[in-house]
C-alpha positions in Angstrom: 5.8 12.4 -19.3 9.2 11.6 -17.7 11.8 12.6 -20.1 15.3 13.0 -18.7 16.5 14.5 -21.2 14.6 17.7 -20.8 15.7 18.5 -17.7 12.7 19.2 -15.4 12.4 15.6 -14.2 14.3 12.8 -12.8 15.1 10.1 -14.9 13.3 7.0 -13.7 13.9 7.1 -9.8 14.8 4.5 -7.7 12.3 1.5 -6.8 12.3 -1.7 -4.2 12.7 -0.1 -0.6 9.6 2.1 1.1 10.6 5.3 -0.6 11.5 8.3 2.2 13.0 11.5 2.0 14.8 10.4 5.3 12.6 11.5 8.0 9.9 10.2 9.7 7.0 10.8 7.6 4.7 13.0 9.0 1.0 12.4 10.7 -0.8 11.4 7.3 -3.0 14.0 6.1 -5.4 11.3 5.3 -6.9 8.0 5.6 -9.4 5.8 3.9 -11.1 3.0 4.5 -12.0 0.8 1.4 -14.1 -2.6 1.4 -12.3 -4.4 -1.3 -16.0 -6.2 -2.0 -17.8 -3.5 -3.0 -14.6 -2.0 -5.2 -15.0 -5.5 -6.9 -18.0 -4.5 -8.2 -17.8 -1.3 -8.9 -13.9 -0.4 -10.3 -14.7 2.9 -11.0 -14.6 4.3 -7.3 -10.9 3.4 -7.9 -10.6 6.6 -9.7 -13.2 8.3 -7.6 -11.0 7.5 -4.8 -7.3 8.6 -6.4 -8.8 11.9 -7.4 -10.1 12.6 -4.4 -7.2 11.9 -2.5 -4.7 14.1 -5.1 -7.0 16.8 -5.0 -7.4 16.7 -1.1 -3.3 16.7 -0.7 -3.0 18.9 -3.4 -4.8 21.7 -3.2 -3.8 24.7 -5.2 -1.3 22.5 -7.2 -1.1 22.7 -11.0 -3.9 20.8 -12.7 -0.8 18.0 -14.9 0.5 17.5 -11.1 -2.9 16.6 -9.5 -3.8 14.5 -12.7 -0.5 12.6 -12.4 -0.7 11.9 -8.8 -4.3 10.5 -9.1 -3.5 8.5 -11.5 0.1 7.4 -9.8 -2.8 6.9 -6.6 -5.2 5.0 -9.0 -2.5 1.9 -9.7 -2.0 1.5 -6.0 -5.7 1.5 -5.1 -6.3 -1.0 -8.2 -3.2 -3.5 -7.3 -4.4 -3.0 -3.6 -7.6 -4.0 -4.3 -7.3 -6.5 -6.8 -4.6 -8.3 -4.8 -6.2 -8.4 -1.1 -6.5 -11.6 0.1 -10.6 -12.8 0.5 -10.6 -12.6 4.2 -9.1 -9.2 4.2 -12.2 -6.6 4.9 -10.1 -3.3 4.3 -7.9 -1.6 2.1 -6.4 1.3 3.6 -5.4 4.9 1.4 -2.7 6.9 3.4 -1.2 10.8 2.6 0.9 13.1 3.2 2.6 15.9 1.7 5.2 18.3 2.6 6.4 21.3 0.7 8.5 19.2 -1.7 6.6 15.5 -2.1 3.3 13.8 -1.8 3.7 10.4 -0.5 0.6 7.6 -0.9 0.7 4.5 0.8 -1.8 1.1 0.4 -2.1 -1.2 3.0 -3.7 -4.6 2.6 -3.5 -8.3 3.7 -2.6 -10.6 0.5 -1.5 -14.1 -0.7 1.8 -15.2 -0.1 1.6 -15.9 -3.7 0.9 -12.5 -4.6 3.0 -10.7 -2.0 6.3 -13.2 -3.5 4.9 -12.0 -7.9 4.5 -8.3 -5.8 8.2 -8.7 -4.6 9.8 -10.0 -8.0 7.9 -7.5 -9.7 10.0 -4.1 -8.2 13.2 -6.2 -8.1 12.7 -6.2 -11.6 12.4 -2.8 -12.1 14.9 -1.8 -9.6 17.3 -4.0 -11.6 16.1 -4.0 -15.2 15.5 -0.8 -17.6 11.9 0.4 -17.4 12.0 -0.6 -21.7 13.0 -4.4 -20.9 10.6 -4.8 -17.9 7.8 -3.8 -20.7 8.9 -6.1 -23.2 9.4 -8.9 -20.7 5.9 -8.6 -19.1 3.9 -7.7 -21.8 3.1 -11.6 -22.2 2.0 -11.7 -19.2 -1.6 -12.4 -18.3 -1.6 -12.5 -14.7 -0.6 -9.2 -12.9 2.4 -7.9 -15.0 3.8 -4.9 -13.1 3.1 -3.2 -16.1 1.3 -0.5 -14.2 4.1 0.3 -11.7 6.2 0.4 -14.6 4.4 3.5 -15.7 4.0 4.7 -12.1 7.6 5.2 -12.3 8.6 6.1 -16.3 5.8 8.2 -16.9 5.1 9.9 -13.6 8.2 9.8 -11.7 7.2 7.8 -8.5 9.4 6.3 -6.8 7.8 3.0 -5.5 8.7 0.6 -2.6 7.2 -1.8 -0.8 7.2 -3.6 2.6 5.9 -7.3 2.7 5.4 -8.9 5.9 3.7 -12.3 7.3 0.5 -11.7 9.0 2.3 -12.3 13.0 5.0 -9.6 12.3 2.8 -7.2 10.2 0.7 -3.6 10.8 -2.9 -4.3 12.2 -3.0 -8.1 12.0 -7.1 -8.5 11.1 -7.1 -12.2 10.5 -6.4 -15.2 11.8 -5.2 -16.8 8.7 -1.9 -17.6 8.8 -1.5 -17.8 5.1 -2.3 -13.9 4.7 0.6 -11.2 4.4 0.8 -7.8 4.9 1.4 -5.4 2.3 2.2 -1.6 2.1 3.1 -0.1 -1.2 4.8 3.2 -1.1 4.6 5.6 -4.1 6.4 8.8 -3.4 6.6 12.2 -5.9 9.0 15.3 -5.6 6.8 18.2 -6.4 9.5 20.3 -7.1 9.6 19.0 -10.6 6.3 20.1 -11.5 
């Protein structure tokens, strides 16, 4: 767990912008495909798919680390998924680590009304204690945050994300104009572990 009291991690780090360490990130390590149709129906290759990738970009890493990255992995495959816009045939899983962070990115087409409840939800966090953000979206039936929430208390993420409309965004697939693009960023510091 993330305890900043302890000492061996950061207290809840920062969230809104795509997180970076400054640099270009490097060529990804990996990339997956995923047909949000079939995930639909089978929510378990969520997992599947988040322990594969932390294993693959973290070889020879402690077992804690690789289990916290999947499941840091697993909430942005999930919201990825369960977010991408009908038309949208692909969900894409990007890595890459370096010597001191594993960074994950999800790319998918979505609803303006989701990108907009996507956006509100890290301005929330970014501006709100992790605590409040709980107690405020705990009500809330329809896609609550509550995951990133933990994404970033219990396992240190920092998360970020970059909306953009279908004409200005990363490999435009459609034709619908009513589609955005979405990347979510989720990016650990190994050196805590």
């Amino acid at each position: 767990m993330n305890d900043p009291t302890d000492g061996t991690r950061r207290a809840h780090p920062p969230v809104g912008e795509l997180p970076s360490n400054g640099e270009p990130p490097p060529r990804p390590l990996l990339t997956l495909g995923i047909d949000p149709s079939y995930v639909t129906e089978h929510w378990s290759v969520c997992g599947s798919v988040a322990d594969f990738v932390a294993l693959f970009a973290l070889h020879g890493r402690s077992r804690e680390l690789v289990t916290s990255a999947s499941t840091v992995i697993n909430e942005l495959v999930e919201n990825s998924v369960k977010y991408a816009a009908p038309s949208e045939s692909r969900v894409e899983v990007v890595a890459w680590a370096t010597g001191d962070s594993l960074t994950v990115e999800t790319r998918h087409v979505t609803t303006p009304h989701h990108a907009s409840r996507l956006r509100a939800a890290l301005s929330q966090l970014r501006s709100t204690r992790t605590e409040e953000v709980i107690e405020a979206q705990a009500e809330d039936g329809e896609g609550s945050g509550l995951g990133l929430v933990s994404v970033v208390r219990e396992h240190g993420a920092q998360v970020g994300a970059l909306v953009a409309p279908a004409d200005d965004g990363p490999n435009a697939t459609t034709g619908d104009a009513h589609v955005t693009h979405v990347i979510v960023r989720a990016r650990m510091e190994l050196d805590a572990w």
